[in-house]
C-alpha positions as CSV (number, residue, x, y, z in Angstrom):
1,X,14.5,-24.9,-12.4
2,X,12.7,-21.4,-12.1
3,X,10.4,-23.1,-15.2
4,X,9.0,-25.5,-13.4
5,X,7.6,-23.3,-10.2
6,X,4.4,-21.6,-10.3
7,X,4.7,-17.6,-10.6
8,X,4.5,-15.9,-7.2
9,X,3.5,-12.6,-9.0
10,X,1.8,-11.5,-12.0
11,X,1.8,-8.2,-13.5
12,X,-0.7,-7.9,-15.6
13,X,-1.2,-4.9,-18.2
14,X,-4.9,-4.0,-19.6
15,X,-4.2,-1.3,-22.9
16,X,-6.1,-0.2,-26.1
17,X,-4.3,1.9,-28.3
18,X,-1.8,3.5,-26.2
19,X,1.3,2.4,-27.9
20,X,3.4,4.8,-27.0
21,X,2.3,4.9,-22.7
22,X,2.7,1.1,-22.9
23,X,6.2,1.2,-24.1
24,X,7.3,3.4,-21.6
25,X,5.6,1.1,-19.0
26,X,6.9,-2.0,-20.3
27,X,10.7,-1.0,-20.4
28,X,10.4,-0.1,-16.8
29,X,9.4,-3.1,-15.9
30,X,11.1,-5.2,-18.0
31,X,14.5,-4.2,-16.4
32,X,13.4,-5.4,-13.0
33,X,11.2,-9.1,-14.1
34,X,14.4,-10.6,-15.8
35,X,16.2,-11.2,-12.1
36,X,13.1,-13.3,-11.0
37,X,12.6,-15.5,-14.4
38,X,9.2,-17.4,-14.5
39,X,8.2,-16.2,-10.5
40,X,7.3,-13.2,-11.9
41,X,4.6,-13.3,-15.2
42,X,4.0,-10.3,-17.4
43,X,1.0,-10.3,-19.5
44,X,0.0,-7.8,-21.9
45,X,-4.0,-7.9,-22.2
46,X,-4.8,-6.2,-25.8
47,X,-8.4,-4.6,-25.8
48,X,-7.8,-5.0,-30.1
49,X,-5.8,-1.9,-30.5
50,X,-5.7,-0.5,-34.3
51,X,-2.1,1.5,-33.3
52,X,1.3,-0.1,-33.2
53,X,0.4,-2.1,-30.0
54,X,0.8,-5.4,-31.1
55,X,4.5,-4.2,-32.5
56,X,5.3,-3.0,-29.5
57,X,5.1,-5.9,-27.5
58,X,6.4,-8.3,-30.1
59,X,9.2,-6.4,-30.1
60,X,9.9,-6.9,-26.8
61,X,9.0,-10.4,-27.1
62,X,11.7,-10.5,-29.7
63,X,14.4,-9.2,-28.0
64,X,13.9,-11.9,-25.2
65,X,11.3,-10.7,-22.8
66,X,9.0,-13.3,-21.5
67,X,5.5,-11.6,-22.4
68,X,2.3,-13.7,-22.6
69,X,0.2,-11.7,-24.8
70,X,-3.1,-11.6,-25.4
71,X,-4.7,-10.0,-28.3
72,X,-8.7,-9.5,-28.1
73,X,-10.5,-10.6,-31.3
74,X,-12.9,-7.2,-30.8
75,X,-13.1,-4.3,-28.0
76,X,-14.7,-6.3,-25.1
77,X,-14.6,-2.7,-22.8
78,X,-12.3,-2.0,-20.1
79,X,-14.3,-4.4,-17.4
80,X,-13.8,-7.3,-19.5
81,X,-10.6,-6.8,-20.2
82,X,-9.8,-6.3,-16.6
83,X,-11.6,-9.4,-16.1
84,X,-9.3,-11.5,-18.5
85,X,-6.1,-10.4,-17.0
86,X,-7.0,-11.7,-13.4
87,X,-8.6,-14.9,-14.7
88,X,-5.6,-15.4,-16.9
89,X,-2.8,-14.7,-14.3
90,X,-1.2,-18.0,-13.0
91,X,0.8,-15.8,-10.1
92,X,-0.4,-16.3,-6.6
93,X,-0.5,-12.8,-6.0
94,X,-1.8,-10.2,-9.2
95,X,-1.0,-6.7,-10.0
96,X,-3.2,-5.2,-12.5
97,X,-1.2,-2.4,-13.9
98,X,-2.1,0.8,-15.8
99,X,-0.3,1.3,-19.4
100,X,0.4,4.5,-18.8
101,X,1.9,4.1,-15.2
102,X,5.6,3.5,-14.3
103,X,6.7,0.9,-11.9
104,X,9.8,2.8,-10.4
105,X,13.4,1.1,-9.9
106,X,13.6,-1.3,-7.4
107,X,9.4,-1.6,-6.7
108,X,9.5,-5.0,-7.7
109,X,12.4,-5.9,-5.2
110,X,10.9,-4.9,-2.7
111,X,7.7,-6.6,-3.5
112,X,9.6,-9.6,-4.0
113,X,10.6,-9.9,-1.0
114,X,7.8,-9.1,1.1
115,X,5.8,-11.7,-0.3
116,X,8.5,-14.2,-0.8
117,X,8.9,-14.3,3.4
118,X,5.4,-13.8,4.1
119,X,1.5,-14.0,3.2
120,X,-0.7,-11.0,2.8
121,X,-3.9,-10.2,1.2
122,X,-3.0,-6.9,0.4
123,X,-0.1,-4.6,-0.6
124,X,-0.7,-1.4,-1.2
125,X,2.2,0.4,-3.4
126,X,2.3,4.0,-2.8
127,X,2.2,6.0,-5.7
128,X,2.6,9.6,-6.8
129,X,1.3,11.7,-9.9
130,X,3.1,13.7,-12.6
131,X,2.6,15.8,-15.6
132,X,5.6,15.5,-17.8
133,X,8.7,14.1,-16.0
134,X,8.4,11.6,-13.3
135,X,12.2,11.8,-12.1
136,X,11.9,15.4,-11.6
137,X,8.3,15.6,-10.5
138,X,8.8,12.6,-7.8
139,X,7.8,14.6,-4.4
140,X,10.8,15.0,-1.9
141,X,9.0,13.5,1.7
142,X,10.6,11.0,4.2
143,X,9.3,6.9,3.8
144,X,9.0,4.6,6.4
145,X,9.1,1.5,3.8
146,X,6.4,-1.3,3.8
147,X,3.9,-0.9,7.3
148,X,2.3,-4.3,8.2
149,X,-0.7,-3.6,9.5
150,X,-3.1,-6.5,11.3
151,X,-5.7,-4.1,12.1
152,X,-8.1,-4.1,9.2
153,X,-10.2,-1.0,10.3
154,X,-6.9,1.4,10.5
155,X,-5.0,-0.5,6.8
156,X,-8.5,0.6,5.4
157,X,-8.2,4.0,6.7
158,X,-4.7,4.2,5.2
159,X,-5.9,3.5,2.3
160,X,-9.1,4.7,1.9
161,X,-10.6,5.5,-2.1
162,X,-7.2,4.2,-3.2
163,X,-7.9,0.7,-3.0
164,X,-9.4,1.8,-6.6
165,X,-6.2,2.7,-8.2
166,X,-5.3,-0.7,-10.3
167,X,-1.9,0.3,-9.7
168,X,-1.7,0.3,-6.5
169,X,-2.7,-3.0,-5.0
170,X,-0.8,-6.3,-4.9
171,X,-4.0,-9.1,-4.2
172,X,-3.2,-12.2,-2.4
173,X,-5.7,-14.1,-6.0
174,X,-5.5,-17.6,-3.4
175,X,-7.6,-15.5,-0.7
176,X,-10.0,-14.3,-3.3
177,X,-13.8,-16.2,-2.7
178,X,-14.3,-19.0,-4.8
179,X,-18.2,-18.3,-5.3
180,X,-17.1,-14.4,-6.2
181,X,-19.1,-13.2,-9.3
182,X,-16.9,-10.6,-11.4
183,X,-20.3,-10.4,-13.8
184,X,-22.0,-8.7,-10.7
185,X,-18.6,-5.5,-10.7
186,X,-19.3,-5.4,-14.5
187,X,-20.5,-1.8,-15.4
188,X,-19.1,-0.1,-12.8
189,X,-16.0,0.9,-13.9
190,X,-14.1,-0.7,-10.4
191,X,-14.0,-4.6,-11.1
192,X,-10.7,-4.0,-10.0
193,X,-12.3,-3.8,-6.3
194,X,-14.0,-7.7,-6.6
195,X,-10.5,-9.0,-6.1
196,X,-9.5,-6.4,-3.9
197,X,-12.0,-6.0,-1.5
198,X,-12.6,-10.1,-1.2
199,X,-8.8,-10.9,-0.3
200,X,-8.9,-8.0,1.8
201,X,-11.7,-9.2,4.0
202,X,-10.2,-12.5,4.0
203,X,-6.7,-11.6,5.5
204,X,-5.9,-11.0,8.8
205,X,-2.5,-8.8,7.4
206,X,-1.6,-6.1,5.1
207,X,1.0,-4.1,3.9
208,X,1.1,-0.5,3.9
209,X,4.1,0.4,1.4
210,X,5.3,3.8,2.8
211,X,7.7,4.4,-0.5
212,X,6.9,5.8,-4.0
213,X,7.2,2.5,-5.7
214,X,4.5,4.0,-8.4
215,X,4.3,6.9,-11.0
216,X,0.7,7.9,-12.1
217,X,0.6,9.6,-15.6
218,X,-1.4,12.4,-13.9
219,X,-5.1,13.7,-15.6
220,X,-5.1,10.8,-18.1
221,X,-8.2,8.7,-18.1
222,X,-10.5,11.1,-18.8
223,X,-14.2,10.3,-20.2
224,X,-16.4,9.2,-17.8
225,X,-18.4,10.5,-15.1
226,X,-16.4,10.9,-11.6
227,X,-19.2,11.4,-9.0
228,X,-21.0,8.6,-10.8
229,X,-18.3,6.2,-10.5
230,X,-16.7,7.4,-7.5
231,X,-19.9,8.0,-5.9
232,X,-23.1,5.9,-6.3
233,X,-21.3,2.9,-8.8
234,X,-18.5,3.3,-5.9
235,X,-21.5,2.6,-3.1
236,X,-23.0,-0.2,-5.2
237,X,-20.0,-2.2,-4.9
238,X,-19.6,-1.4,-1.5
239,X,-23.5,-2.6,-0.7
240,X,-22.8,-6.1,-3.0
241,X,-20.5,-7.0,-0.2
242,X,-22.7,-6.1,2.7
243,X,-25.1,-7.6,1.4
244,X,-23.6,-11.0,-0.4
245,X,-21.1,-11.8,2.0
246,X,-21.8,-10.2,5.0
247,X,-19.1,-7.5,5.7
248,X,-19.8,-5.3,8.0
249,X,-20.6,-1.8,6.2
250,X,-18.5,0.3,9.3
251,X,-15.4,-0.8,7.1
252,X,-16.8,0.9,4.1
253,X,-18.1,3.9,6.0
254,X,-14.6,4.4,6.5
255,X,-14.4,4.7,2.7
256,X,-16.8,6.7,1.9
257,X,-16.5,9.5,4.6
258,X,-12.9,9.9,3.3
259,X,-14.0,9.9,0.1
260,X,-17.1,12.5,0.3
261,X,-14.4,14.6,2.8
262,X,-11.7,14.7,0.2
263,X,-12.1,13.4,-2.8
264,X,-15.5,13.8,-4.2
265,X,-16.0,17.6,-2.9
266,X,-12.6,18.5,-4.2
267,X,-13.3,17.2,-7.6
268,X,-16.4,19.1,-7.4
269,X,-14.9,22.5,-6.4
270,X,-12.1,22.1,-9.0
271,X,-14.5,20.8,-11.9
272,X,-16.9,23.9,-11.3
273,X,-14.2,26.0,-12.8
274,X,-14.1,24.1,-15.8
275,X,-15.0,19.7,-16.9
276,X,-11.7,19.1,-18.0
277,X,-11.2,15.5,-19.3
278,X,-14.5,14.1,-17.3
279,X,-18.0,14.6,-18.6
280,X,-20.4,16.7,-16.8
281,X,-22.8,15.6,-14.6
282,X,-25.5,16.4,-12.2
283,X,-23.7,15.9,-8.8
284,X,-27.2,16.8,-6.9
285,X,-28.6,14.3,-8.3
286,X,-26.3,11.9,-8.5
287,X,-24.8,11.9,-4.8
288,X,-28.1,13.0,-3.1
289,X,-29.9,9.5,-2.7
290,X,-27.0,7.8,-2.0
291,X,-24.9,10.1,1.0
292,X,-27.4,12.2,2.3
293,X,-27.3,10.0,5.3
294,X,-23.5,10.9,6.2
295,X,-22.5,13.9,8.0
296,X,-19.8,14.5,6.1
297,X,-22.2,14.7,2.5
298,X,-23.8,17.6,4.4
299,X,-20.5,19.0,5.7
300,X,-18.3,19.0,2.4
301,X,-20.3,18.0,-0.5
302,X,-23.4,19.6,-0.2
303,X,-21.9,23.3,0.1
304,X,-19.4,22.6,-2.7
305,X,-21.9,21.8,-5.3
306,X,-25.3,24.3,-3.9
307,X,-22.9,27.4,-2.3
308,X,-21.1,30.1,-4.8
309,X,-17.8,28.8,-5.5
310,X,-15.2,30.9,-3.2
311,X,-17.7,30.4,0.0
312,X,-17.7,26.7,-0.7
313,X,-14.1,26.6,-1.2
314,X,-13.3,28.7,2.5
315,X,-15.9,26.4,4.2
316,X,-14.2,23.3,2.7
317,X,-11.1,23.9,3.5
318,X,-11.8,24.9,7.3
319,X,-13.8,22.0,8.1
320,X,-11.0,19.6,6.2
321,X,-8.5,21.1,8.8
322,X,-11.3,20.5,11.9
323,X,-11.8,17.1,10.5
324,X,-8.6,15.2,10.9
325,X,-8.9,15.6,14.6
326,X,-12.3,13.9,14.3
327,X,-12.2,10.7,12.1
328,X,-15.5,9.9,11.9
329,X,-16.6,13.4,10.6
C-alpha cells in the first residue's frame, strides 16, 4: 500500500570519494527510513567517485535497503550535483544531506511527524559539530523541541547564515517557484539556498527544531575561499532575489549583519593565526565593496582584518557582548 503513495520526504546524499564518511552516514540513517517504507526516499547522488563508493551503497542496496542511486558518468562539480539530487527527489519535502554528517536517532521521527500533521516551508534541524566522537562530543544544553514560528523576520533571525548548511533544512520542494533558475546559483558554492530561500519566502510557517537532530563532521570541507563564499557569492544570491522576485532586502540584512557580527570576523580572527583547510584570501578586498555600507562591517570586520591581532580580538569580543542587546548593530 506504502508503494503506491508518493514520498513525503527525500533525503538526498551528494558524495565524491568519501567512502568511508558515507558509510557511516548511510547506517545512521538507514536504521530510521525502514519504519516509513516508500514515504521516505533515499538517494545516493555519486559525483563519479574512483574509491569504494559505488560498493558501498550496493552493499547496502543488497542487504535490502531501498537506495535509488545515481552514478555520474564524469565529475559535474558539487553545484551540479546538488542540482541533480533536488531535481531528482520525488518527496514533497527534500533534505540534501552531507556524506560526512550523521542524522542522530530518532531525527527522522520527529520530522515525520511534523510534516505528516502539518505544512511548512522550512524546517530547520539543529545541529552540532564534533571532531572525533559524536556521542561523547554531543553538547549537554536544555531543548525546547520543534518552535513554529509564523513570523518570518524573527525564524530568519533564528536562523541566520545557517540556512546554508545543507544539513540543516527540510524544504517544503511544492512551495519552491516554478520559473526559479538553479543555472543562475551555479558558481557560488550555495545552490542549496535557490530552494531554500524560494519556499521560505513562500510560506507563511516554519519550524525552528530546538533539539540536536544533526552531527556535523567538524573542519571538513576545506578548499575554498570562506569570505568569498560566505561573503560577496553569499550577497549575490541574496541580491538575485531582491532583485528577480521582489523580496524585500531587510530579510536579508538580517543575514548579513549576523553574519559580518559573528561569523565572517570570527573566521577572520581565527584564520590570521594560521589558513587551515581554506585557501587564503584577500578579505579587504573581497568584503570591502560589498559591506562597507553596514555598521556592523565597520564594527567587527574591519578591525579584525586591518587592527594587530590581540586588539582586534578584545574589540570583537566587547562589542559582540554590546550587540545582542542591539539587533540591528
Amino acid at each position: 500500500m506504502l508503494s503506491e503513495k508518493k514520498p513525503l520526504l527525500t533525503i538526498a546524499i551528494p558524495t565524491y570519494n568519501r567512502a568511508q564518511y558515507l558509510d557511516r552516514c548511510l547506517s545512521l540513517i538507514v536504521k530510521q527510513t525502514a519504519a516509513y517504507g516508500d514515504l521516505v526516499e533515499l538517494v545516493v547522488s555519486d559525483n563519479c567517485s574512483t574509491d569504494t563508493t559505488e560498493e558501498i551503497v550496493n552493499r547496502f542496496i543488497a542487504d535490502g535497503q531501498a537506495i535509488r542511486y545515481i552514478k555520474n558518468d564524469c565529475n559535474v562539480g558539487p553545484d551540479k550535483n546538488f542540482r541533480q539530487c533536488f531535481e531528482s527527489a520525488n518527496g514533497t519535502y527534500f533534505l540534501l544531506f552531507s556524506d560526512d554528517d550523521l542524522f542522530l536517532d530518532g531525527s527522522l521521527n520527529k520530522i515525520m511527524t511534523l510534516i505528516e500533521n502539518g505544512e511548512y516551508g522550512i524546517i530547520y534541524l539543529r545541529s552540532y559539530f564534533f571532531v572525533s566522537d559524536y556521542l561523547r562530543e554531543r553538547p549537554n544544553r536544555k531543548t525546547t523541541g520543534p518552535v513554529i514560528v509564523d513570523d518570518l523576520k524573527q525564524f530568519i533571525y533564528m536562523v541566520d547564515v545557517w540556512f546554508t548548511f545543507i544539513s540543516g533544512n527540510v524544504v517544503n520542494k511544492s512551495l519552491v517557484n516554478l520559473n526559479l533558475n538553479l543555472e543562475d546559483f551555479e558558481q557560488t558554492n550555495l545552490l542549496q539556498l535557490s530552494w531554500t530561500f524560494s519556499s521560505l519566502f513562500n510560506s507563511p510557517r516554519n519550524v525552528y527544531y530546538d533539539d540536536y537532530l544533526v552531527a556535523g563532521q567538524g573542519d571538513n570541507s576545506g578548499g575554498y575561499k570562506f569570505c568569498e563564499v560566505f561573503g560577496s557569492k553569499m550577497y549575490a544570491v541574496f541580491q538575485i532575489f531582491v532583485e528577480k522576485f521582489g523580496i524585500e532586502r531587510e530579510y536579508f540584512d538580517i543575514i548579513t549583519r549576523k553574519s559580518l557580527k559573528k561569523h565572517l570576523s570570527k573566521f577572520i580572527l581565527t584564520s590570521r593565526k594560521g589558513f587551515g583547510s581554506h585557501c587564503e584570501e584577500d578579505y579587504l578586498s573581497i568584503l570591502h565593496p560589498v559591506y562597507n555600507r553596514y555598521l556592523s562591517y565597520w564594527i567587527f570586520v574591519y578591525p579584525a582584518i586591518t587592527w594587530p591581532l590581540p586588539l582586534a580580538k578584545l574589540w570583537c569580543k566587547i562589542f559582540r557582548f554590546f550587540a545582542k542587546l542591539f539587533r540591528k548593530l
